[in-house]
N, C-alpha and C positions, 0 to 999 in steps of 0.2 A: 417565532414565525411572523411576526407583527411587524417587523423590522425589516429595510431592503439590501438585501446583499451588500449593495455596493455603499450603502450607508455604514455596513458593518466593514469592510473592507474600510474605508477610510477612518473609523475611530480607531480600528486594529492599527494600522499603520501609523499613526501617531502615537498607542500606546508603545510599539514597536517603536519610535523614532526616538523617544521619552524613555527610553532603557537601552538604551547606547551604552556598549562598555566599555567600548575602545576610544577615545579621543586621537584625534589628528594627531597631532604629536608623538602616540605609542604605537609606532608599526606592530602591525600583529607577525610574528614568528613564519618564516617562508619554510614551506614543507618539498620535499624533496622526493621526487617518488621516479623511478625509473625503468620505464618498459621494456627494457629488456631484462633486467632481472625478474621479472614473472612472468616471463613467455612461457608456457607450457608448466608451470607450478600449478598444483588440481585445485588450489586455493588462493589465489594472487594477490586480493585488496587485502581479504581479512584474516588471512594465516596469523597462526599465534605472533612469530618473534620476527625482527629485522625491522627495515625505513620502511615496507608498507606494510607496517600493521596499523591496518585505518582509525581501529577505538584508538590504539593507543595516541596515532597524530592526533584523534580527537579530542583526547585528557587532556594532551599537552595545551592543543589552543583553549580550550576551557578553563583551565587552569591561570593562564597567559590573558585571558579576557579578550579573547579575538576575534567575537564573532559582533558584527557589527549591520546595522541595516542598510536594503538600500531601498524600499518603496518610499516614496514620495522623496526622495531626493535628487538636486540636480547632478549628481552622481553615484557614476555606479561601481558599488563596493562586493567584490566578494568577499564571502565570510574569512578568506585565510589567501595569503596569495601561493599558488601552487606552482611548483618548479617543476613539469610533467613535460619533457622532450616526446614529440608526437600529440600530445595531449592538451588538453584543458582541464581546466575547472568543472565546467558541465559533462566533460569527460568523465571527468573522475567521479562524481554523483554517478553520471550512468552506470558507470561501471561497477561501480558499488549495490547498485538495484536490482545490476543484470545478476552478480552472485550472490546477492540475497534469497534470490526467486531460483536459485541453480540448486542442485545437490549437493554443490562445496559444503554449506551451513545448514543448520538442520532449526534455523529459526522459523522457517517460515514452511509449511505444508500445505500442501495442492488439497482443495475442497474436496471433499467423496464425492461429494454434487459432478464435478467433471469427470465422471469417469462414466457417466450417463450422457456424457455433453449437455449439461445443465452450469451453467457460471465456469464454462472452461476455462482454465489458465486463470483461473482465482484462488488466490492463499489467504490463510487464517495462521493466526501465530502455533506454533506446537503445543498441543499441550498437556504437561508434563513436568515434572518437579526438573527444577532446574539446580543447576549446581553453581557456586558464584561467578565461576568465567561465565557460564552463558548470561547469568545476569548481570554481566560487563555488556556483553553484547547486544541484549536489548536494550538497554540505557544509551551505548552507542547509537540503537534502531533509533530509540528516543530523538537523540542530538541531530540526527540525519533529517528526521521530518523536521525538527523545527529548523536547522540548516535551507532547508527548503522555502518555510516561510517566511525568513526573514532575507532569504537571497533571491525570495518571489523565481526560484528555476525549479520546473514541476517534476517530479521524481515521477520513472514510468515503473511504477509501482501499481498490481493490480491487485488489490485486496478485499474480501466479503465486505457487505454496510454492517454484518455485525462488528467487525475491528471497529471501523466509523463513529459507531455509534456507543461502544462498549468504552473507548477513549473519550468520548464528549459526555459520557457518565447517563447513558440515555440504557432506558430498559429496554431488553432486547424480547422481543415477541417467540413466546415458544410453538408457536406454530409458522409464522413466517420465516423467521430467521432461520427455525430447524431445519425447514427443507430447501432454502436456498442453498446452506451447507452440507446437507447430508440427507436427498430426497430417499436413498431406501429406507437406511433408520425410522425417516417420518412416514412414508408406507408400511413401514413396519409398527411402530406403534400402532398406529389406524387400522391396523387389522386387528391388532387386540380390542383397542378401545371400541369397535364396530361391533366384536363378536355378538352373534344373538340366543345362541345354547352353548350347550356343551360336546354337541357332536362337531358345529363349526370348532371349537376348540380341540378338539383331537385330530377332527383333521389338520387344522393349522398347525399340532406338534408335527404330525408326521412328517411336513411338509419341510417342517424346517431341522426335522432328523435326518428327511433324504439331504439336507446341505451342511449337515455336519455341525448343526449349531444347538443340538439339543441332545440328551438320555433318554434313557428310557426309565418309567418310571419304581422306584423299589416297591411298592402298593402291587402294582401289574408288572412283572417284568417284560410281558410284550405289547404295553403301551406305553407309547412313545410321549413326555413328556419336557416343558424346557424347567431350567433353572434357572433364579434368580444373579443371572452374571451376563452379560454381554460385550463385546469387542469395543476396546476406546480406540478412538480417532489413529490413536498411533500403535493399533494393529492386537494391543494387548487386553486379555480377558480379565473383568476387571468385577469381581463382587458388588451386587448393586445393594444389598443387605450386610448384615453379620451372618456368617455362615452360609451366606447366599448360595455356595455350590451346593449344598446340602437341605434347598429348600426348594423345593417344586412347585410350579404356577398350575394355578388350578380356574375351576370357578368363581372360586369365593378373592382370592387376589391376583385375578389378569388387572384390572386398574391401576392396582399397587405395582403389579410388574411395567405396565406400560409407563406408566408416570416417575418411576425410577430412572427407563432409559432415559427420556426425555429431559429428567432433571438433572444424568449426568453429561449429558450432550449439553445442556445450557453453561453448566458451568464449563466444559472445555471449551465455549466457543467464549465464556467471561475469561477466562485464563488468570484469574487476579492475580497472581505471582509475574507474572511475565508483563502483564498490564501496568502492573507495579512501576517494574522498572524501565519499563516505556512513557509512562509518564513522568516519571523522576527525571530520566536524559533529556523531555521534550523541555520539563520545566527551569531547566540547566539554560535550555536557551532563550525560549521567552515564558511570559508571565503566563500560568495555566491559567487566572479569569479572563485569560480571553474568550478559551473554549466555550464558557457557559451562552455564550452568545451566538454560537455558530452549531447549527443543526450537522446530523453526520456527513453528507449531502454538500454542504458548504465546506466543512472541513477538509472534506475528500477533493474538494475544487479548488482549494485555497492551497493545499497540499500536494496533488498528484497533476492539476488542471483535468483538460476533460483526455478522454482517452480519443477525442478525433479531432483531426483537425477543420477548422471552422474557415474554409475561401474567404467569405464575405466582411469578416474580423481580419482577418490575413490583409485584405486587399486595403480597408482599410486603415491598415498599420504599414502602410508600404512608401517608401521616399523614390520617388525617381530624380537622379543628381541629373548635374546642369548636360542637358543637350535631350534630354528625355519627355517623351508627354505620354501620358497615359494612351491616348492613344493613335498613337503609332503603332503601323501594322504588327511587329516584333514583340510590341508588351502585349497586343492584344492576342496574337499567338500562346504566347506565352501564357497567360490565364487562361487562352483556350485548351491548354495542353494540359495545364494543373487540373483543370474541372474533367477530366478526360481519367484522371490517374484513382486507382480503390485507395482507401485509407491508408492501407499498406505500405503503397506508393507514398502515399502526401509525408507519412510518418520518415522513410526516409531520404523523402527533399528535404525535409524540415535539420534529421538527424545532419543530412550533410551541409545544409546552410550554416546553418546553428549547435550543430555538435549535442543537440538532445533532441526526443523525440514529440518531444511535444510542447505547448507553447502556453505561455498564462494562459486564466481563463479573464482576463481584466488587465486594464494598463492606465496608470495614472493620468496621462494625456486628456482622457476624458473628463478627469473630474475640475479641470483649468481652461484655460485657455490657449491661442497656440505656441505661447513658448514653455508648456507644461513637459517636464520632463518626462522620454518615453522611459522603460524599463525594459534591457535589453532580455531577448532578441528582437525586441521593437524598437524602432520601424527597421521591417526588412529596406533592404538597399537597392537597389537595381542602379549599377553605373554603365556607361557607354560601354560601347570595346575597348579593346587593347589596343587592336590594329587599324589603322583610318581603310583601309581596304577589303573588298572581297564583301559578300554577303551574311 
């Protein structure tokens, strides 16, 4: 925290520039991907078998040494060159984001938190014993963020800051992080841990026997009590003891019940198997002590950029070619039009300028002078018309 962003930002790219794998000379392997063979396939990029199975193009270039940097340089390289009819490069990342966050894959699940609209349209990794293909696929997830930050193009990737911070190796708070991901869970703990007798405790079984989450007790068979088990993230009821179905919460261990859930909700939001191998694929492409450097926060900005877009950054990363001046009535239009547009909007000018939807959070230009190389999608372009006539 003592360090400036963009101070970390420029040492990271030179460790980046200083781990080149590909030298001029070794083309990296051109990959072939074809949109009409996955029109309407429920799985398109990451289906198991065929030319777009994306881990697999991803072995292949890893393997090949293909991924190569472009921040601070006076060109610009993507990590692999793509042979995508219709398509890009930046396409194909997108695309790969949009079915990560889709139902195709079952990497990535939607926060409980949004189903309150609390962190809507926010995911945290699954979590759940995985089997080796999936942990192909998070190692792929791996390759893809670091893909990101060595080809500085921001994946519209929207993830909890537990991921964030659970990858930068940062302890995750069981109170803050609980309820950004799962605010009933954490109202629900809190009402154990608040209890102040034992009549509040009876009622609170009953309360959660009218919702189908508790027995009734064998002591009393008409009072309603819970047992030591509760619902994991991916829907399934899950022993939080030994014998936990067979053990009843009472007065003497509501704390011990409360702090079971909590402790098993922290570790699905650690996921260490899955984190495993998300950091194994990140460290495939660059050096993992970079991370120790960059807060979750930073990571998330160096990785996904910001999730809005920024006019005043925009405006100035903008070139207007020869017959243009800023301001002229047309460009001034024109920026009056932008500042006019929601987020929404700006996300897809940007998407159809630039073929993604969002834009670094930084551009090397600044840290030189002005023949300092930009980093595309900067500088946007604005050239004259087509046609010498008409308005």
């Amino acid at each position: 925290g003592l360090i400036f962003y963009d101070t970390k930002v420029t040492v990271m790219n030179r460790v980046l520039n200083a781990t080149v794998q590909r030298t001029a000379d070794h083309a990296a392997p051109e990959i072939t991907l074809d949109p009409l063979e996955i029109v309407g396939a429920p799985n398109p990029i990451c289906r198991p078998a065929g030319r777009t199975n994306t881990p697999a193009v991803l072995g292949v270039l890893e393997s090949k040494a293909a991924f190569r940097n472009s921040a601070g340089t006076k060109e610009y390289f993507h990590c692999f060159p793509l042979s995508f009819p219709g398509g890009s490069f930046r396409h194909f990342l997108w695309q790969v984001c949009k079915e990560l966050q889709s139902s195709s894959l079952s990497l990535l699940l939607l926060c409980p938190s949004s189903a309150v609209n609390k962190n809507k349209g926010k995911y945290i990794l699954t979590p759940s014993p995985i089997t080796y293909a999936e942990e192909q696929l998070f190692h792929f997830f791996g390759q893809l963020l670091g893909i990101a930050i060595r080809a500085d193009v921001p994946l519209p990737l929207d993830l909890l800051p537990s991921f964030w911070k659970t990858l930068v190796g940062e302890p995750l708070d069981p109170d803050v992080d609980l309820q950004e991901a799962d605010i009933l869970t954490y109202n629900y703990v809190k009402k154990f841990e608040n209890i102040s007798d034992e009549t509040e405790l009876e009622a609170l079984c009953a309360e959660i026997t009218s919702q189908h989450l508790a027995m009734e007790s064998p002591d009393c068979p008409n009072k309603p009590c819970c047992k030591f088990t509760y619902l994991s993230l991916t829907g399934e009821e899950v022993e939080l003891c030994p014998r936990g179905r067979h053990i009843p919460v009472g007065w003497e261990n509501k704390d011990v019940y409360a702090a079971a859930i909590r402790s098993l909700r922290m570790r699905e939001l650690q996921t260490p198997e899955c984190m495993t191998a998300v950091r194994a694929g990140l460290g495939s492409i660059i050096p993992l002590q970079l991370l120790t450097t960059l807060t979750p926060l930073e990571m998330e900005l160096r990785t996904c950029g910001l999730p809005y877009i920024n006019l005043e950054f925009l405006k100035a990363h903008t070139m207007y070619q020869v017959g243009l001046m800023e301001t002229d009535q047309h460009i001034e239009f024109f920026w009056s039009a932008l500042e006019m547009f929601t987020q929404e909007e700006l996300c897809k000018f940007i998407k159809f300028a630039c073929n993604q939807e969002r834009i670094p959070f930084t551009c090397p230009c600044k840290d030189g002078g002005p023949d300092t190389a930009h980093v595309p999608p900067y500088p946007m372009k604005i050239a004259p018309p087509d046609g010498a006539a008409g308005t």
